[in-house]
Phi, psi and omega in degrees: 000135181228163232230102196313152152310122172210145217250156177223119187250138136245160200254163210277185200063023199221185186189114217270155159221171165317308154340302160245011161224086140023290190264040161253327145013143171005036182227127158326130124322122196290166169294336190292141218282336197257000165285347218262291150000309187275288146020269184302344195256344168292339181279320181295320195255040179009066168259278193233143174255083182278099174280103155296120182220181248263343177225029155138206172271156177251134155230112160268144179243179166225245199238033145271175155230161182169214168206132169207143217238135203233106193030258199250014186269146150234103182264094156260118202257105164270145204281170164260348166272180167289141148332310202252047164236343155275030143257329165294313189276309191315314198295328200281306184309341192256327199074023216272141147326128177288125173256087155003315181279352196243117158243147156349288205282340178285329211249104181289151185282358177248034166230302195260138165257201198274353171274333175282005178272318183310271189336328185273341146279338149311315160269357153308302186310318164340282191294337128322321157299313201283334196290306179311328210135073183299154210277150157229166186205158173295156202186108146311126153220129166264093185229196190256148151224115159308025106258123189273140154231141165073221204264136156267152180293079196267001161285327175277329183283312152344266200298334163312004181044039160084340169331112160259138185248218197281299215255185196223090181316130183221164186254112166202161177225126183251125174283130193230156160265332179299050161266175170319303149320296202283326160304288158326322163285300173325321199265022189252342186272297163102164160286328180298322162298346176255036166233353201270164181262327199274101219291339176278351176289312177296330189301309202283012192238289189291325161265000160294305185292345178304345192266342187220012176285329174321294188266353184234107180313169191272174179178143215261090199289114144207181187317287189307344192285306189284346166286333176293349174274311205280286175346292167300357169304161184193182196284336197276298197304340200332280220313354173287338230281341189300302197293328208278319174279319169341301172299317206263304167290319154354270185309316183283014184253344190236020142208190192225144209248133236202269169219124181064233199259000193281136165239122171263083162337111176271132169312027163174201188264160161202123194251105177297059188303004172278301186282355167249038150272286237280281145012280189286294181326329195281300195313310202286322186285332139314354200236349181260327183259081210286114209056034173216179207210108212241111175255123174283127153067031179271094221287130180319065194272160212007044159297329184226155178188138178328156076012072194303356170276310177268043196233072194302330211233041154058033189269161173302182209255147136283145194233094172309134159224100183275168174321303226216102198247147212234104157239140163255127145084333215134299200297134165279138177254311171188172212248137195203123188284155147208151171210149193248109164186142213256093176286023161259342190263312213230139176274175175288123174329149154312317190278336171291318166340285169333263176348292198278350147301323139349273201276012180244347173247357181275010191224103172328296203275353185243311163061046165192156181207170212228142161232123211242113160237105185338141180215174144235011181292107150334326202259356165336176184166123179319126187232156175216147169263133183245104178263133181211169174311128172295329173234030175227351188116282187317145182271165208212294194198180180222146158238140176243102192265131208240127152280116159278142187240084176330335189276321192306311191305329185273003184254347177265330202271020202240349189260115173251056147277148197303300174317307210254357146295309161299333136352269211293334166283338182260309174287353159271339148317296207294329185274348189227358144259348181108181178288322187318119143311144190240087162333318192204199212293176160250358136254159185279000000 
Protein backbone atom coordinates (compact mmCIF):
# COMPACT_ATOMS: atom_id res chain seq x y z
CA UNK A 1 0.00 0.00 0.00
CA UNK A 2 1.15 2.93 -0.78
CA UNK A 3 1.08 6.21 1.29
CA UNK A 4 0.29 9.86 -0.11
CA UNK A 5 2.58 12.25 -0.12
CA UNK A 6 2.48 15.04 2.84
CA UNK A 7 3.16 18.22 3.40
CA UNK A 8 3.73 19.91 6.84
CA UNK A 9 4.48 23.53 7.44
CA UNK A 10 5.50 25.03 10.98
CA UNK A 11 7.18 27.81 12.34
CA UNK A 12 10.62 27.74 13.46
CA UNK A 13 11.36 26.98 16.99
CA UNK A 14 8.46 25.23 17.47
CA UNK A 15 7.28 21.35 17.36
CA UNK A 16 3.71 19.59 15.81
CA UNK A 17 2.70 16.41 17.70
CA UNK A 18 0.39 13.84 16.55
CA UNK A 19 -1.73 14.85 18.95
CA UNK A 20 -2.31 18.40 17.13
CA UNK A 21 -1.85 17.56 13.55
CA UNK A 22 -3.97 15.19 12.07
CA UNK A 23 -1.91 14.26 9.34
CA UNK A 24 0.86 13.23 11.79
CA UNK A 25 -1.72 10.84 13.03
CA UNK A 26 -0.68 7.35 12.58
CA UNK A 27 2.04 7.88 10.24
CA UNK A 28 5.49 6.34 10.14
CA UNK A 29 8.95 7.21 8.39
CA UNK A 30 9.19 4.71 5.09
CA UNK A 31 12.36 2.23 5.95
CA UNK A 32 14.66 2.96 2.99
CA UNK A 33 18.08 3.21 3.75
CA UNK A 34 18.37 7.04 2.44
CA UNK A 35 15.46 8.03 4.48
CA UNK A 36 16.82 6.86 7.54
CA UNK A 37 20.20 8.92 6.18
CA UNK A 38 18.30 12.34 6.04
CA UNK A 39 16.61 11.71 9.01
CA UNK A 40 19.88 10.98 11.34
CA UNK A 41 21.94 13.95 9.69
CA UNK A 42 19.16 16.78 10.25
CA UNK A 43 19.29 15.40 14.25
CA UNK A 44 22.99 15.43 14.28
CA UNK A 45 23.64 18.85 12.81
CA UNK A 46 20.45 19.83 14.53
CA UNK A 47 18.30 21.18 11.83
CA UNK A 48 15.20 19.42 12.39
CA UNK A 49 14.26 16.73 14.69
CA UNK A 50 11.75 13.92 13.41
CA UNK A 51 10.54 11.69 16.28
CA UNK A 52 8.51 8.11 15.88
CA UNK A 53 6.20 7.89 18.47
CA UNK A 54 3.74 5.32 19.85
CA UNK A 55 0.90 7.40 17.87
CA UNK A 56 2.75 8.80 14.95
CA UNK A 57 5.22 11.35 14.13
CA UNK A 58 6.63 14.46 16.32
CA UNK A 59 8.79 17.62 14.53
CA UNK A 60 10.72 19.99 16.13
CA UNK A 61 12.31 22.72 14.09
CA UNK A 62 15.04 25.24 15.40
CA UNK A 63 16.81 28.27 13.72
CA UNK A 64 16.76 26.84 10.18
CA UNK A 65 13.86 27.65 7.57
CA UNK A 66 13.41 26.22 4.48
CA UNK A 67 12.02 23.22 2.84
CA UNK A 68 13.14 19.72 2.86
CA UNK A 69 11.84 16.71 1.79
CA UNK A 70 11.88 13.40 4.11
CA UNK A 71 10.63 10.29 2.29
CA UNK A 72 7.00 10.73 1.95
CA UNK A 73 7.23 13.95 4.16
CA UNK A 74 7.59 17.54 2.77
CA UNK A 75 8.45 19.69 5.75
CA UNK A 76 8.32 23.27 5.45
CA UNK A 77 9.85 25.49 8.09
CA UNK A 78 8.73 29.30 8.00
CA UNK A 79 10.48 32.32 9.64
CA UNK A 80 8.41 34.70 12.13
CA UNK A 81 9.09 37.88 9.88
CA UNK A 82 7.40 38.18 6.07
CA UNK A 83 9.62 36.97 3.33
CA UNK A 84 10.05 40.00 2.17
CA UNK A 85 11.41 41.67 5.10
CA UNK A 86 13.87 38.80 5.96
CA UNK A 87 15.26 39.31 2.05
CA UNK A 88 15.47 42.93 3.20
CA UNK A 89 17.89 42.40 6.42
CA UNK A 90 19.85 39.25 4.21
CA UNK A 91 20.50 41.90 1.46
CA UNK A 92 21.67 44.28 4.12
CA UNK A 93 23.64 41.41 6.20
CA UNK A 94 25.26 40.32 2.72
CA UNK A 95 25.50 43.35 1.13
CA UNK A 96 23.27 41.74 -1.81
CA UNK A 97 21.91 44.84 -4.01
CA UNK A 98 18.61 46.17 -3.42
CA UNK A 99 16.43 44.92 -6.79
CA UNK A 100 13.22 46.72 -7.53
CA UNK A 101 11.97 43.85 -9.30
CA UNK A 102 11.44 41.28 -7.00
CA UNK A 103 8.13 41.53 -5.01
CA UNK A 104 5.56 39.61 -2.82
CA UNK A 105 2.90 39.24 -5.43
CA UNK A 106 5.38 37.37 -8.09
CA UNK A 107 6.05 34.42 -5.37
CA UNK A 108 2.47 33.14 -4.01
CA UNK A 109 3.39 31.95 -0.50
CA UNK A 110 1.90 28.75 -1.05
CA UNK A 111 3.97 27.64 -3.83
CA UNK A 112 7.55 29.73 -2.93
CA UNK A 113 9.54 29.56 -0.04
CA UNK A 114 12.38 32.08 1.01
CA UNK A 115 14.68 30.24 -1.52
CA UNK A 116 13.18 31.28 -4.56
CA UNK A 117 13.48 35.15 -3.09
CA UNK A 118 17.45 34.25 -3.24
CA UNK A 119 17.02 32.76 -6.57
CA UNK A 120 14.92 35.75 -8.11
CA UNK A 121 17.73 37.54 -7.00
CA UNK A 122 20.38 35.76 -7.88
CA UNK A 123 19.11 36.50 -11.31
CA UNK A 124 18.89 39.72 -11.06
CA UNK A 125 22.66 40.06 -10.61
CA UNK A 126 23.10 37.66 -13.49
CA UNK A 127 21.33 39.67 -15.99
CA UNK A 128 23.42 42.51 -15.02
CA UNK A 129 26.74 40.94 -15.13
CA UNK A 130 25.79 39.64 -18.81
CA UNK A 131 23.72 42.94 -20.02
CA UNK A 132 27.38 44.75 -18.91
CA UNK A 133 29.77 41.81 -20.05
CA UNK A 134 31.36 39.22 -18.24
CA UNK A 135 34.18 39.72 -17.07
CA UNK A 136 37.75 38.40 -18.95
CA UNK A 137 40.86 37.72 -18.29
CA UNK A 138 44.05 36.67 -19.61
CA UNK A 139 44.37 32.97 -19.32
CA UNK A 140 48.01 30.99 -20.44
CA UNK A 141 47.97 28.98 -23.31
CA UNK A 142 50.09 26.87 -24.57
CA UNK A 143 49.72 25.33 -28.20
CA UNK A 144 51.21 24.64 -31.49
CA UNK A 145 50.08 27.43 -34.12
CA UNK A 146 50.78 28.39 -37.89
CA UNK A 147 50.60 31.94 -36.96
CA UNK A 148 52.85 32.38 -34.29
CA UNK A 149 51.52 34.49 -31.25
CA UNK A 150 52.75 35.95 -28.41
CA UNK A 151 56.57 34.02 -27.41
CA UNK A 152 57.79 30.97 -29.10
CA UNK A 153 57.93 27.98 -26.96
CA UNK A 154 61.60 27.09 -27.27
CA UNK A 155 61.80 24.57 -24.57
CA UNK A 156 58.80 22.85 -26.07
CA UNK A 157 60.73 22.87 -29.54
CA UNK A 158 63.83 21.37 -27.47
CA UNK A 159 61.97 18.24 -26.56
CA UNK A 160 60.38 18.06 -29.98
CA UNK A 161 63.89 17.15 -30.93
CA UNK A 162 64.02 19.92 -33.48
CA UNK A 163 61.09 18.46 -35.82
CA UNK A 164 60.12 20.34 -38.18
CA UNK A 165 56.22 21.02 -38.94
CA UNK A 166 53.65 23.27 -40.10
CA UNK A 167 52.92 24.64 -36.95
CA UNK A 168 55.17 26.74 -33.77
CA UNK A 169 54.62 25.74 -30.16
CA UNK A 170 53.95 29.23 -28.93
CA UNK A 171 53.24 30.65 -25.24
CA UNK A 172 50.25 33.49 -25.58
CA UNK A 173 47.47 34.68 -23.25
CA UNK A 174 44.37 35.18 -25.38
CA UNK A 175 41.47 36.95 -23.17
CA UNK A 176 38.52 34.89 -22.25
CA UNK A 177 35.07 34.47 -19.97
CA UNK A 178 36.03 30.90 -19.48
CA UNK A 179 37.58 32.10 -15.99
CA UNK A 180 36.89 30.95 -12.82
CA UNK A 181 34.22 33.40 -11.66
CA UNK A 182 31.98 33.02 -14.62
CA UNK A 183 32.30 29.35 -14.26
CA UNK A 184 31.23 29.12 -10.60
CA UNK A 185 28.39 31.54 -11.77
CA UNK A 186 26.92 29.27 -14.36
CA UNK A 187 27.37 26.50 -12.20
CA UNK A 188 25.55 28.57 -9.49
CA UNK A 189 22.46 29.04 -11.94
CA UNK A 190 22.37 25.81 -11.96
CA UNK A 191 21.96 24.21 -8.75
CA UNK A 192 19.29 27.25 -8.30
CA UNK A 193 17.22 26.13 -11.32
CA UNK A 194 17.38 22.76 -9.63
CA UNK A 195 16.19 24.06 -6.05
CA UNK A 196 13.60 26.91 -7.42
CA UNK A 197 9.84 25.73 -6.85
CA UNK A 198 8.67 28.58 -9.40
CA UNK A 199 8.53 26.79 -12.72
CA UNK A 200 9.27 30.60 -14.36
CA UNK A 201 12.47 30.63 -12.07
CA UNK A 202 13.56 27.31 -13.49
CA UNK A 203 12.88 28.49 -16.74
CA UNK A 204 14.98 31.68 -16.09
CA UNK A 205 18.17 29.82 -14.66
CA UNK A 206 18.14 27.61 -17.55
CA UNK A 207 18.22 30.55 -20.27
CA UNK A 208 20.44 32.36 -18.64
CA UNK A 209 23.18 29.38 -18.58
CA UNK A 210 22.09 28.96 -22.41
CA UNK A 211 23.56 32.16 -22.70
CA UNK A 212 27.08 31.84 -21.42
CA UNK A 213 27.34 27.70 -21.43
CA UNK A 214 29.03 28.40 -25.24
CA UNK A 215 32.00 30.29 -23.77
CA UNK A 216 32.14 29.41 -20.45
CA UNK A 217 32.96 25.82 -19.28
CA UNK A 218 31.32 23.77 -16.39
CA UNK A 219 32.99 23.14 -13.00
CA UNK A 220 32.35 21.23 -10.07
CA UNK A 221 30.22 23.95 -7.19
CA UNK A 222 31.31 23.15 -3.80
CA UNK A 223 33.21 25.28 -1.07
CA UNK A 224 36.68 24.81 -2.17
CA UNK A 225 35.53 25.63 -6.02
CA UNK A 226 33.71 29.00 -4.17
CA UNK A 227 36.45 29.73 -1.85
CA UNK A 228 38.77 29.89 -4.84
CA UNK A 229 36.61 31.94 -6.61
CA UNK A 230 36.17 34.57 -3.42
CA UNK A 231 39.89 34.63 -3.60
CA UNK A 232 40.19 36.07 -6.90
CA UNK A 233 38.11 38.86 -6.24
CA UNK A 234 39.84 42.61 -6.72
CA UNK A 235 38.52 46.00 -7.08
CA UNK A 236 38.08 44.96 -11.33
CA UNK A 237 35.82 41.89 -10.21
CA UNK A 238 33.35 43.95 -7.01
CA UNK A 239 30.18 43.51 -9.24
CA UNK A 240 30.47 39.49 -8.91
CA UNK A 241 30.36 39.96 -5.47
CA UNK A 242 26.40 39.98 -4.65
CA UNK A 243 26.00 36.93 -6.89
CA UNK A 244 29.06 34.89 -5.48
CA UNK A 245 27.41 35.26 -1.50
CA UNK A 246 23.94 34.63 -3.08
CA UNK A 247 25.66 31.06 -4.56
CA UNK A 248 27.59 30.56 -1.28
CA UNK A 249 24.04 30.60 0.77
CA UNK A 250 22.75 28.41 -1.70
CA UNK A 251 25.20 25.79 -1.54
CA UNK A 252 25.64 25.88 2.47
CA UNK A 253 21.79 25.81 2.44
CA UNK A 254 21.28 22.44 0.54
CA UNK A 255 24.08 20.39 1.94
CA UNK A 256 25.92 19.38 4.99
CA UNK A 257 29.55 19.07 5.45
CA UNK A 258 30.02 15.49 6.89
CA UNK A 259 34.21 15.04 6.84
CA UNK A 260 36.76 17.00 5.14
CA UNK A 261 35.77 17.84 2.10
CA UNK A 262 32.88 15.08 1.72
CA UNK A 263 29.12 16.75 1.46
CA UNK A 264 25.81 15.03 1.68
CA UNK A 265 23.09 17.03 -0.20
CA UNK A 266 19.75 17.52 1.50
CA UNK A 267 16.68 16.77 -0.69
CA UNK A 268 15.31 20.87 -0.22
CA UNK A 269 16.60 24.15 1.42
CA UNK A 270 17.46 25.12 4.84
CA UNK A 271 18.29 28.36 5.59
CA UNK A 272 20.71 28.99 8.65
CA UNK A 273 19.11 31.91 10.61
CA UNK A 274 21.48 31.55 13.27
CA UNK A 275 24.36 32.45 11.07
CA UNK A 276 22.56 35.47 8.99
CA UNK A 277 21.76 37.04 12.95
CA UNK A 278 25.10 36.73 13.60
CA UNK A 279 26.01 38.27 10.08
CA UNK A 280 23.56 41.27 10.10
CA UNK A 281 24.76 41.93 14.20
CA UNK A 282 28.42 41.96 12.94
CA UNK A 283 27.59 44.77 9.60
CA UNK A 284 25.14 46.93 11.86
CA UNK A 285 27.63 47.21 14.99
CA UNK A 286 30.60 48.00 12.75
CA UNK A 287 29.04 50.34 10.45
CA UNK A 288 27.51 51.76 13.94
CA UNK A 289 29.46 52.15 16.60
CA UNK A 290 31.72 55.25 16.14
CA UNK A 291 35.25 54.90 18.29
CA UNK A 292 34.89 51.37 19.17
CA UNK A 293 36.18 48.46 17.12
CA UNK A 294 33.70 45.17 16.68
CA UNK A 295 35.85 41.41 16.44
CA UNK A 296 33.86 38.65 15.25
CA UNK A 297 34.26 35.08 17.00
CA UNK A 298 37.95 36.47 18.45
CA UNK A 299 38.91 33.81 20.38
CA UNK A 300 39.53 34.35 24.39
CA UNK A 301 43.56 32.83 24.80
CA UNK A 302 44.28 31.90 28.38
CA UNK A 303 41.10 32.44 30.06
CA UNK A 304 41.17 28.74 30.60
CA UNK A 305 44.30 26.27 30.38
CA UNK A 306 45.40 22.78 31.33
CA UNK A 307 47.02 22.53 34.10
CA UNK A 308 50.62 21.41 33.21
CA UNK A 309 50.56 18.63 35.98
CA UNK A 310 47.23 17.46 35.06
CA UNK A 311 47.29 17.22 31.27
CA UNK A 312 47.91 13.26 30.93
CA UNK A 313 47.02 13.02 27.42
CA UNK A 314 48.40 16.72 26.39
CA UNK A 315 45.09 18.21 25.09
CA UNK A 316 45.19 22.04 23.65
CA UNK A 317 43.85 24.70 26.26
CA UNK A 318 40.08 25.36 25.33
CA UNK A 319 39.52 28.84 23.43
CA UNK A 320 35.91 30.41 24.42
CA UNK A 321 35.06 32.67 21.21
CA UNK A 322 32.04 34.53 22.18
CA UNK A 323 30.41 36.29 19.22
CA UNK A 324 31.39 39.59 19.48
CA UNK A 325 34.17 41.20 21.19
CA UNK A 326 33.53 45.03 21.70
CA UNK A 327 37.46 47.48 22.15
CA UNK A 328 38.06 50.93 22.71
CA UNK A 329 41.36 51.52 22.35
CA UNK A 330 42.67 48.24 22.02
CA UNK A 331 40.86 47.32 25.44
CA UNK A 332 37.80 44.96 25.71
CA UNK A 333 34.88 46.77 26.64
CA UNK A 334 32.35 43.72 26.40
CA UNK A 335 31.54 40.78 25.44
CA UNK A 336 28.53 39.33 23.23
CA UNK A 337 26.87 36.42 22.18
CA UNK A 338 23.78 36.11 19.66
CA UNK A 339 21.56 33.73 18.78
CA UNK A 340 18.64 33.47 16.92
CA UNK A 341 15.89 32.40 19.41
CA UNK A 342 13.79 34.66 20.61
CA UNK A 343 14.31 34.50 24.77
CA UNK A 344 11.34 36.96 25.34
CA UNK A 345 8.78 34.27 23.90
CA UNK A 346 11.49 31.23 25.14
CA UNK A 347 13.74 30.78 27.97
CA UNK A 348 17.29 30.87 27.96
CA UNK A 349 19.11 27.52 27.64
CA UNK A 350 21.22 26.21 30.26
CA UNK A 351 24.27 25.70 28.40
CA UNK A 352 24.17 29.29 27.19
CA UNK A 353 23.23 30.49 30.60
CA UNK A 354 26.85 28.79 31.63
CA UNK A 355 28.59 30.07 28.92
CA UNK A 356 27.86 33.57 29.19
CA UNK A 357 28.55 33.36 32.86
CA UNK A 358 31.51 32.40 32.15
CA UNK A 359 32.24 35.19 30.24
CA UNK A 360 30.52 37.70 32.67
CA UNK A 361 33.10 36.94 35.71
CA UNK A 362 36.15 36.57 33.62
CA UNK A 363 36.01 40.50 33.47
CA UNK A 364 37.14 42.16 36.95
CA UNK A 365 36.21 45.72 36.00
CA UNK A 366 32.88 44.98 34.26
CA UNK A 367 31.67 41.49 35.93
CA UNK A 368 28.91 41.50 32.89
CA UNK A 369 28.47 39.72 29.48
CA UNK A 370 25.18 40.41 26.99
CA UNK A 371 23.19 37.81 24.58
CA UNK A 372 21.68 39.95 21.68
CA UNK A 373 18.18 37.77 20.43
CA UNK A 374 16.43 38.54 17.56
CA UNK A 375 12.51 39.66 18.56
CA UNK A 376 9.07 41.40 16.53
CA UNK A 377 7.68 41.73 19.80
CA UNK A 378 7.39 45.88 20.93
CA UNK A 379 7.35 45.00 24.36
CA UNK A 380 10.54 43.11 24.63
CA UNK A 381 12.65 44.62 27.17
CA UNK A 382 16.24 43.98 28.32
CA UNK A 383 16.08 41.38 31.61
CA UNK A 384 19.39 40.55 33.70
CA UNK A 385 20.60 37.40 35.86
CA UNK A 386 22.57 38.53 39.01
CA UNK A 387 25.14 35.77 39.57
CA UNK A 388 26.54 35.71 43.24
CA UNK A 389 28.05 33.46 45.62
CA UNK A 390 25.31 30.48 47.04
CA UNK A 391 26.76 30.70 50.19
CA UNK A 392 28.11 34.75 50.95
CA UNK A 393 25.93 36.09 48.85
CA UNK A 394 28.59 37.96 47.09
CA UNK A 395 27.66 39.25 43.71
CA UNK A 396 29.75 37.83 41.09
CA UNK A 397 28.22 38.93 37.56
CA UNK A 398 25.86 39.88 35.53
CA UNK A 399 23.94 38.30 32.32
CA UNK A 400 22.01 40.37 30.01
CA UNK A 401 19.50 39.22 27.63
CA UNK A 402 19.14 42.33 24.90
CA UNK A 403 15.69 41.87 22.16
CA UNK A 404 17.17 43.02 18.63
CA UNK A 405 13.82 44.61 17.63
CA UNK A 406 13.68 43.51 13.59
CA UNK A 407 11.47 45.90 12.17
CA UNK A 408 13.27 49.19 13.52
CA UNK A 409 16.35 47.41 11.91
CA UNK A 410 14.56 46.66 8.57
CA UNK A 411 13.21 50.25 8.48
CA UNK A 412 16.68 51.94 9.40
CA UNK A 413 19.28 50.30 7.94
CA UNK A 414 18.16 51.20 4.10
CA UNK A 415 18.05 54.98 5.12
CA UNK A 416 21.36 57.41 4.99
CA UNK A 417 19.25 60.15 6.44
CA UNK A 418 20.74 62.27 9.12
CA UNK A 419 17.46 60.83 11.65
CA UNK A 420 17.95 57.51 10.79
CA UNK A 421 21.94 57.44 11.27
CA UNK A 422 21.52 58.75 14.73
CA UNK A 423 19.05 55.85 15.11
CA UNK A 424 21.04 53.43 14.41
CA UNK A 425 24.06 54.51 16.74
CA UNK A 426 21.79 55.29 20.07
CA UNK A 427 20.52 51.50 19.24
CA UNK A 428 23.91 49.88 18.51
CA UNK A 429 24.75 51.46 21.98
CA UNK A 430 21.97 50.43 23.30
CA UNK A 431 22.40 46.83 21.98
CA UNK A 432 26.11 46.64 23.34
CA UNK A 433 26.02 48.96 26.80
CA UNK A 434 22.47 48.34 27.72
CA UNK A 435 19.85 50.80 27.99
CA UNK A 436 21.72 53.03 30.49
CA UNK A 437 23.34 55.29 27.59
CA UNK A 438 27.08 55.80 27.81
CA UNK A 439 28.85 59.04 26.46
CA UNK A 440 32.04 57.84 26.03
CA UNK A 441 34.32 54.25 26.94
CA UNK A 442 33.78 53.04 30.53
CA UNK A 443 37.07 52.85 31.59
CA UNK A 444 38.63 55.89 32.38
Amino acid sequence: MTVASTSIVLPEWSQVTPEETKELAGRYLDTSPATRVVVELLEKRGLLEIRELRRGLSIQSFSHVGRVQVGDLSITVLPKIQRMSLLSLVRYAYELRRLDRISESMLPAAQCGFEDLLIRQLIGEVEELISRGLRRAYVETRERLSSPRGRIDLRRMALDGGTVTATLPCQHHPQTEDTLLNRVLMAGLKLAGSMANAVELRRECRRLVALMEDQVSTVRLDRTALARAERQMNRLTTAYASALSIIRLLVEAQGIVLEGESTTALPGFLFNMNAFFQALLSRFLRENLPGYSVRDERGLKGMMRYNPQFNPQRRQSPTPRPDFVVLHQGKVETLLDAKYRDLWEKPLPRDMLYQLAVYAISDRQRLQSSILYPTTNPQAREARIDISDPHFGRHLGQVCLRPVFLPFLEQTVHSNTLRARKARADYARQLVFGSVSRPGPLRS
